[in-house]
MIBAZA-835436 format. One record per residue (C-alpha): residue in one letter; z, y, x. Coordinates in steps of 0.25 Angstrom, whole numbers, plus 5000, padded with zeros to 4 digits. Layout:
! MIBAZA-835436
AZYX/...
This chain:
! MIBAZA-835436
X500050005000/X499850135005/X500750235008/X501150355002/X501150465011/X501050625013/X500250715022/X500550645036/X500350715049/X500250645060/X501450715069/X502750695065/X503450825069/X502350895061/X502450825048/X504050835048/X503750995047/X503150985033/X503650925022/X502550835014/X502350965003/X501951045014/X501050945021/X500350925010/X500051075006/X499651125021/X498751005020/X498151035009/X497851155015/X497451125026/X496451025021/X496051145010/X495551225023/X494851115032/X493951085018/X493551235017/X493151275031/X493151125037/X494251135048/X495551205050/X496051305060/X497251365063/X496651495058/X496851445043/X498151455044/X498351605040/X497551625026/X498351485023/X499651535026/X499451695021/X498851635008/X500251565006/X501151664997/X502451665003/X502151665015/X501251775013/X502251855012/X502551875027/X501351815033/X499951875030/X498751805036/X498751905046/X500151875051/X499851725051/X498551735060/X499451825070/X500451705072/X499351615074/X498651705085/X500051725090/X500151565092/X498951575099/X498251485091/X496651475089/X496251505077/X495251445075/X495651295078/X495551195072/X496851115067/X497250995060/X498050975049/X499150965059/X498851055068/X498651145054/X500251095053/X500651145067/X500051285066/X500751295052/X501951265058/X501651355071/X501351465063/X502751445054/X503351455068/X502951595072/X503151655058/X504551625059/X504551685073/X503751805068/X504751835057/X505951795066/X506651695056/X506551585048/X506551635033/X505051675031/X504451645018/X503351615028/X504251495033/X504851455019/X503351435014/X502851335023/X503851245027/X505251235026/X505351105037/X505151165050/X506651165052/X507451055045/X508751015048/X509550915041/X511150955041/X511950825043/X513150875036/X512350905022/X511650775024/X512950695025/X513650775011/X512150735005/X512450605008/X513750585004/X513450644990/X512250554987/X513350414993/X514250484982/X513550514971/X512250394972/X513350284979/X513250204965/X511850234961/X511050094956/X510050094968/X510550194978/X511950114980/X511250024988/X510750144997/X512050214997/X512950255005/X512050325014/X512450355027/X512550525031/X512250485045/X510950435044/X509550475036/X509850365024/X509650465016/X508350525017/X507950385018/X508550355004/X507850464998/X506450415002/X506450354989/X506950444981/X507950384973/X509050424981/X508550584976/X508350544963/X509650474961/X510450624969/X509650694958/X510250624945/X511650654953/X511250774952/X510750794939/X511050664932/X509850614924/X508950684932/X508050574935/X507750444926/X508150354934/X507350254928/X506150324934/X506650314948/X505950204956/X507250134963/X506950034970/X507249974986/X505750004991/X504950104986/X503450134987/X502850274991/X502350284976/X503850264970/X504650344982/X503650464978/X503850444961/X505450454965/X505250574973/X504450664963/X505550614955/X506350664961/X505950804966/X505350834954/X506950794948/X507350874959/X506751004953/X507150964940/X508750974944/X508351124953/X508151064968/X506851144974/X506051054979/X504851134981/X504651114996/X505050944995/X503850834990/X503950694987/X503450655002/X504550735008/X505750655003/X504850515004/X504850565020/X506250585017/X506350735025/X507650755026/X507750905025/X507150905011/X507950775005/X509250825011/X508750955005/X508350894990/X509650824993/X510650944993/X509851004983/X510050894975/X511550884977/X511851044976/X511151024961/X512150924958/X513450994965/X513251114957/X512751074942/X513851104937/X514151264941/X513651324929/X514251354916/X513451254908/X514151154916/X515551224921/X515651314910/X517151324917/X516351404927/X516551534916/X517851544924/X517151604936/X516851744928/X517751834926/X516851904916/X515851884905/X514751964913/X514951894924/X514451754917/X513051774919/X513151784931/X513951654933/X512651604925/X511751644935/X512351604947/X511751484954/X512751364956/X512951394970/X513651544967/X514451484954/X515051374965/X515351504973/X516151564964/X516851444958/X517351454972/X517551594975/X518351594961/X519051484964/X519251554981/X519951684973/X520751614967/X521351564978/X521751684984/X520351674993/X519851804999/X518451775002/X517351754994/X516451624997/X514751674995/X514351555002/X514551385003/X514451415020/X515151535029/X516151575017/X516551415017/X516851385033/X518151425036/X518651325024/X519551425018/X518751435004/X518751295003/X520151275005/X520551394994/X519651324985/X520351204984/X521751234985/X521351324973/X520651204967/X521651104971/X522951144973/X523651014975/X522750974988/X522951084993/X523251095008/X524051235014/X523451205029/X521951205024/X521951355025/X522851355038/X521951275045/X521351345057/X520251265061/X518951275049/X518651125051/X519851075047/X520151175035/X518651115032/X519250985033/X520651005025/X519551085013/X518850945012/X520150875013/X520750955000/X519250924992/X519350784994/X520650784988/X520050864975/X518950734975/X517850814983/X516850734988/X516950755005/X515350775008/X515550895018/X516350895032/X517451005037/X516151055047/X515151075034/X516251175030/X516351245043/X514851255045/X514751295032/X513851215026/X513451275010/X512651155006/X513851075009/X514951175007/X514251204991/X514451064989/X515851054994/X516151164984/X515351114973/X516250984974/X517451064973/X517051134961/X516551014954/X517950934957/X518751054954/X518351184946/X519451234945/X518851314932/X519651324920/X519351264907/X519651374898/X519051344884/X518451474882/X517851494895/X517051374893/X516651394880/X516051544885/X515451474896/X514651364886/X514351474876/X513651554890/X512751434894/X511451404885/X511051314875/X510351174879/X509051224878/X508951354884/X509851284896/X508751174898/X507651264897/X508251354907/X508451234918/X507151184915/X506451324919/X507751334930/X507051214936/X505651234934/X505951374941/X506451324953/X505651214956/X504251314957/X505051374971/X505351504968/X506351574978/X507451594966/X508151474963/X508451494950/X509751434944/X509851504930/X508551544923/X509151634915/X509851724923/X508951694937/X507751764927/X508351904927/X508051964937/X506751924934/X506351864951/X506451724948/X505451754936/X504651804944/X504451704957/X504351594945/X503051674940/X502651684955/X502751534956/X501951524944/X500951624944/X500751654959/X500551794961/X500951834947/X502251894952/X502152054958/X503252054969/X503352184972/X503652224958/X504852124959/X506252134965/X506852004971/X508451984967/X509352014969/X509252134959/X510152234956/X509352334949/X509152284934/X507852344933/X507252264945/X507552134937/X506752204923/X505752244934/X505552074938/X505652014924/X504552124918/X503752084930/X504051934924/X503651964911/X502352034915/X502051924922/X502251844911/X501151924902/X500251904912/X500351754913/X500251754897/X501851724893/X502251754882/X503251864883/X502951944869/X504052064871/X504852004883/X505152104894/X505752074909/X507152124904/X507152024894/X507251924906/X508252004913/X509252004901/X509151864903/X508351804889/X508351674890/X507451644879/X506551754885/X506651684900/X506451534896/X505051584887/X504751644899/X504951524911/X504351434900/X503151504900/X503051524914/X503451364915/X502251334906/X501251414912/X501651354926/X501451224921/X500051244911/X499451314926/X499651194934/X498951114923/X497951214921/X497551194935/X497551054937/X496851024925/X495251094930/X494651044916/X495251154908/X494551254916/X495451374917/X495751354903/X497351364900/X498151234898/X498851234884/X500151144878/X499051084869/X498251044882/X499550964889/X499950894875/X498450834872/X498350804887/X499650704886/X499250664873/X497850624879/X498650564891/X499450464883/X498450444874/X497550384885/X498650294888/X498350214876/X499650274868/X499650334857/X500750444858/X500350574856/X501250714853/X500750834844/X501650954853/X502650954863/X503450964851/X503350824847/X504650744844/X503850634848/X504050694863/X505650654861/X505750504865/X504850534877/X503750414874/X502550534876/X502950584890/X503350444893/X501650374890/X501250514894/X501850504909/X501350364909/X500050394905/X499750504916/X500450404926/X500650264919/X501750184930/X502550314929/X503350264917/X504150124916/X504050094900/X505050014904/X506250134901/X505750194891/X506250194878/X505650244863/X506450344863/X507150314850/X508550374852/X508950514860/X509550414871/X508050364874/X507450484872/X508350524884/X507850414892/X506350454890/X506450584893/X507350554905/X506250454909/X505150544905/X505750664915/X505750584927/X504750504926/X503950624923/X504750684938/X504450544945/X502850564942/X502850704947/X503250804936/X504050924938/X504850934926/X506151004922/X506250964907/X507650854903/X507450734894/X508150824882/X506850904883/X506150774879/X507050734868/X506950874861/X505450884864/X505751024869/X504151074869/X504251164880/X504751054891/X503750924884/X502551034886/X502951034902/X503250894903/X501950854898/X501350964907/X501950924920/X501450764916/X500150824914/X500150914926/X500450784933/X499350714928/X498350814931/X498750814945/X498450684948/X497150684943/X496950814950/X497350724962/X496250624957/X495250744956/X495150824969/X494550974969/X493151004972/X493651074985/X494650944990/X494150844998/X495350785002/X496650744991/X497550825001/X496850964998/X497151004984/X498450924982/X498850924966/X500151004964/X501250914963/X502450924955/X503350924964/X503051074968/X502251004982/X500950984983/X500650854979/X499650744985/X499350604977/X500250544986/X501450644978/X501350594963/X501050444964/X501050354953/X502150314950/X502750184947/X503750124937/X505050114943/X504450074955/X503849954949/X502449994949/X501849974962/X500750104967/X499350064967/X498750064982/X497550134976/X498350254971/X499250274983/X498650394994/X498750455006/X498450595009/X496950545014/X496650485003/X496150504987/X497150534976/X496950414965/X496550444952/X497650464941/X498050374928/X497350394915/X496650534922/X496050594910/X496050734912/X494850784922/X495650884932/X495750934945/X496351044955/X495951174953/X495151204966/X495951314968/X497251224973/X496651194986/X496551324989/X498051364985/X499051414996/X500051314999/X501151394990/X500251394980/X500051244981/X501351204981/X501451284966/X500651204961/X501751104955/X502151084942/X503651154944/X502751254953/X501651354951/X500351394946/X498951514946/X499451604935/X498751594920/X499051634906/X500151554903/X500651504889/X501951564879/X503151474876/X502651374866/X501651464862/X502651574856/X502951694860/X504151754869/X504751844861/X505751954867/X506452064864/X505752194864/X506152254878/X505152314886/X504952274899/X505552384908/X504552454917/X505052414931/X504352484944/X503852414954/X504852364964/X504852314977/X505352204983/X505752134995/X505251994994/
């Protein structure tokens, strides 16, 4: 059989300086180039680094044909594609140099893995977590418990399932798990299903994942498991600091005004000042801004627990001279309280905030020491939203974060103010859209300036065709959740009909519509020989799940063991197909963000973009299948992957069932050669010439969670957004300093 591979280069050293989703884009354009003038040379490196956006912003093509000359290099020589690699690598060099750090955008454009290392101490806390909490897992027992010392554990998440398994600790019921192939020895096909499983679950809980493929955890890169890892990890430690879950946490405000802000503060800062709550209580003078510096000497820690827990108090903690053995008497007092003991007295001297954030997320999980007061929790509860508008704001939260804007955005409501993270969304979506010098970047403390951003939003808005009939930027910045959902499901919609739009070439620039995607599944499961059918995405039929369940196995027929499903008769086995449906909608390659309850209520808006992203799915493959004009190799124009990479054949196998289907020789590829046709390819589609041609920023876009060219888009379900009658406030143009 052969074997499932990436872009390879031949030097080691070299290849360990890229990850896979980097390879794959500088090879696509490099190939891109030696079709259209026959050869490459080192001097078409400028117009292909200038043309890239963010790095355009410190490096014209000018300046990047100086520090080629400076390196002596002749321009007109012809290169390899590893030689390509080299100079790319080179020319990262001397920019940094130029600039005299590190922090370019430049540098954070490119490549993030020229400078990797691994801290021992975090990999050591990562692993004792994973011993603790995966120690009586089914399959993972007989793995476990892995030893700190060694690199057992990249090994063990080769497969996957290790990762998958971390995910549901995180956020149970995350994953199917019925829909993870667990088995002793996996093939490439089955190890790639259960990482596309898993990065695409791994959005779906918040992680970014945008500079991470599937290839990259098969190769078991250490810097960016450990990373997914404590990302992973931090999700979990710090679920439960917000009101919805610690209403308690009301306790931390000494006035009502001061509530929203306690709303809007990312888990990190509430953790903060729990703490410094807690600290002035104790008599503590300082105030602790950060888990490192402000953490060393021991003193916070060791006022925080006597304050917590009187009774193990010891008086010689404080006395102690030497900042080690305080460290050592802090852990001494937690394990008394039941604190897990991941970190050492040196991570608390050296001030490590990865491990010292989950020392104090331990404490505050194992001992709050927040009141109960009746009333205070029943303010908090009548604060926090219904079940609805709550589910729709994560799923927007989540679909936002996973397109790789700067602004990591914890609470839609409030993080949509100011109006900035609107704005990068639309940039993301509609590159270009976005006036920058007419936007001010936050921290804002003139009111206006926000009005200013959020009426740039709402012309922008007009422009893409949104329906936002009497809405007006202050209407954002007032915080109208009804107002901001309509807006970022439209935006979300657009996104999604764009991609399609550009995979499927038959329509001819003509606009895909919701009518469009339900006759498309309908056509697709029909061909299948069943005889299912939905009139809307309002159809109760959609409830028990069979639809998604014989459409998914029609566009990909061994992704879907028959074996687990149910008829959906009762609420309970609704549940189990809609939980089925998500991941194994996840495992083929589709970035979702909907839950199973979504399912069972047929909520319209989320079975219009789970149906889309299986289609979007589907048309990539036959897109695959169905090279441009302008390709000549299936490297060139690589299909967008879902994942937010740029995605080759070898990214979204088939699939098996359970691992019990074994890949057919004939389907499987290398890099050289042809992509196989897909299953039950009825729709006639390729890529849009234009993606050959894309920078590499904009390649990476093209995912489903990532971006699209800007078009009219649609209204929410057709109707019209309708706000109060403020008008927009007339802001000047403003500069900024981005």
């Amino acid at each position: 059989m052969s074997k499932f591979q990436g872009v390879l280069v031949s030097d080691q050293w070299l290849q360990s300086q890229f990850t896979q989703v980097e390879l794959r884009t500088l090879k696509n354009k490099f190939t891109t180039i030696k079709n259209k003038n026959g050869k490459v040379t080192i001097g078409d490196l400028p117009p292909v680094l200038a043309k890239r956006k963010t790095s355009s912003e410190v490096f014209t093509e000018e300046v990047i044909k100086a520090l080629l000359d400076e390196s002596g290099s002749d321009m007109s020589k012809v290169i390899d594609f590893e030689g390509f690699l080299r100079t790319f690598l080179d020319l990262q060099a001397r920019a940094a140099a130029k600039l005299g750090n590190s922090n370019s955008s430049f540098l954070k454009a490119t490549t993030t893995t020229l400078l990797h290392t691994i801290v021992e101490s975090e990999k050591s806390c990562y692993v004792a977590h994973i011993n603790s909490y995966l120690r009586d897992d089914p399959f993972l027992k007989q793995f476990l418990p892995i030893d700190p010392k060694s690199n057992a554990l990249f090994d063990l998440a080769k497969d996957g399932v290790l990762l998958c398994k971390l995910i549901n600790v995180a956020v149970p019921n995350t994953i199917d798990e019925r829909a993870i192939n667990t088995k002793k020895v996996l093939n490439p096909w089955e190890r790639n299903e259960n990482h596309t499983l898993c990065l695409n679950s791994a959005k779906a809980i918040g992680c970014t994942v945008v500079n991470i493929g599937t290839q990259d955890l098969v190769e078991g890169r250490t810097h960016l498991v450990l990373g997914l890892i404590s990302q992973i990890i931090k999700i979990q430690l710090l679920a439960d600091l917000n009101l919805r879950k610690t209403p308690q946490l009301l306790e931390l405000v000494e006035e009502n005004n001061d509530i929203e802000e306690l709303i809007g503060l990312p888990p990190e800062k509430v953790l903060l000042k729990w703490m410094n709550f807690h600290l002035k209580k104790a008599g503590y003078k300082k105030t602790v801004a950060n888990f490192s510096s402000d953490l060393k000497d021991g003193e916070a820690y060791a006022y925080l627990l006597n304050v917590l827990a009187p009774e193990h108090c010891n008086p010689d903690t404080l006395d102690a001279k030497d900042p080690v053995e305080r460290a050592n008497m802090v852990l001494e007092h937690a394990e008394k309280m039941e604190c897990k003991r991941y970190l050492t007295p040196e991570d608390i001297v050296e001030g490590s905030s990865n491990l010292n954030l989950a020392f104090v997320a331990q404490i505050f999980h194992q001992r709050s020491g927040l009141s109960a007061d009746s009333k205070k929790v029943s303010y908090a509860e009548m604060m926090t939203d219904d079940e609805q508008i709550s589910r729709d704001e994560r799923c927007f939260r989540l679909w936002i974060n996973s397109l790789g804007i700067s602004t990591y955005v914890n609470n839609i409501f409030e993080d949509a103010r100011n109006g900035w993270m609107l704005l990068e969304a639309l940039d993301k979506v509609s590159p270009g859209s976005v006036n920058w010098k007419q936007a001010t970047k936050p921290p804002i403390k003139m009111p206006f300036r926000k009005v200013e951003n959020c009426n740039q939003v709402t012309r922008i808005g007009g422009q893409l065709k949104f329906s936002l009939v009497n809405v007006a930027g202050n209407d954002f910045v007032q915080g109208n959740k009804k107002l901001i959902l309509a807006f970022l499901w439209q935006l979300m919609r657009f996104n999604m009909l764009q991609l399609l739009k550009n995979l499927r070439s038959r329509t001819q620039g003509k606009e895909i519509t919701d009518a469009d995607i339900l006759n498309w599944a309908n056509r697709k499961v029909k061909s299948t020989g069943r005889t299912s059918k939905i009139e809307s995405f309002k159809d109760k039929s959609l409830s028990n799940g069979l639809f998604f369940l014989e459409l998914l196995s029609a566009v990909e027929p061994r992704v879907v063991n028959w074996n687990l499903v149910t008829k959906g008769e009762t609420d309970d086995k609704k549940k189990l197909n809609a939980t089925y449906i998500i991941s194994v909608a996840r495992k083929l390659g589709c970035s979702i963000f909907l839950l199973p309850e979504d399912i069972m209520e047929v909520n319209q808006k989320m079975m219009l973009m789970l149906t889309a992203s299986i289609m979007l799915w589907s048309l990539q493959q036959q897109a695959e299948s169905s090279p441009s004009p302008s390709v000549t190799t299936p490297d060139i124009s690589p299909a967008p992957s879902i994942n937010g990479d740029i995605c080759t054949l070898d990214e979204s196998p088939a699939p098996s069932i359970n691992g019990d289907a074994s890949p057919n020789p004939a389907v499987i590829m290398t890099p050289d050669q042809s992509p196989a046709p897909s299953v039950n390819g009825e729709d006639e589609c390729s890529l849009d010439g234009d993606i050959s041609n894309m920078t590499l920023d904009e390649e990476a876009r093209l995912s489903v969670s990532a971006t699209s060219h800007s078009s009219a888009a649609p209204s929410v379900n057709g109707d019209e957004v309708n706000g109060e009658d403020k008008g927009a406030a007339s802001g000047d143009e403003v500069s900024s300093n981005i």
